[in-house]
N, C-alpha and C positions, 0 to 999 in steps of 0.2 A: 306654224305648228311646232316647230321647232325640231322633227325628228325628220328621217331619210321618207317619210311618207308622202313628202309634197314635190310638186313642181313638174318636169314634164315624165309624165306615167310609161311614155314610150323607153325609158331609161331602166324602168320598176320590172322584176320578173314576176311572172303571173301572178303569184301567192301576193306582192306585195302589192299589186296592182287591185286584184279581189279586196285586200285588207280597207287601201281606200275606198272604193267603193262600197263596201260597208259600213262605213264611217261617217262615207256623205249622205249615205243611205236613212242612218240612224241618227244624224242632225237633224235631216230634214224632216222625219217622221217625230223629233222630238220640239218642230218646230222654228227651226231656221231656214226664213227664206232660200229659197235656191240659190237666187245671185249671189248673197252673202255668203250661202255652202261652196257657191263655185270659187268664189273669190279666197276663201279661209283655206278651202285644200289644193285651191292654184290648178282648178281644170275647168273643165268650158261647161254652159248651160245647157248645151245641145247632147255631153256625153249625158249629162246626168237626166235628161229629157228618156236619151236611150234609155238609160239604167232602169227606171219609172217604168215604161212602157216591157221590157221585159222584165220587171219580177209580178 
């Protein structure tokens, strides 16, 4: 992605942590598979399974 938004989240403070999640949130409702969303923002399928299930 080329900005501070990727790679391990456990590093990210909350805000920036929320921001990806938004992101991968709003790829994927604009139609990018999941695995490719997990892969492009470098987090796992299982968080973004989470994420899905709570919003």
């Amino acid at each position: 992605m080329g900005d501070d938004l990727t790679g391990d989240m456990r590093r990210l403070s909350p805000a920036q942590q929320e921001a990806v999640r938004m992101r991968v949130m709003a790829a994927i409702d604009a139609g990018l598979p999941v695995v490719e969303a997990a892969r492009v923002f470098g987090v796992s399928t299982k968080s973004i399974g989470r994420w899905r299930a709570a919003s």
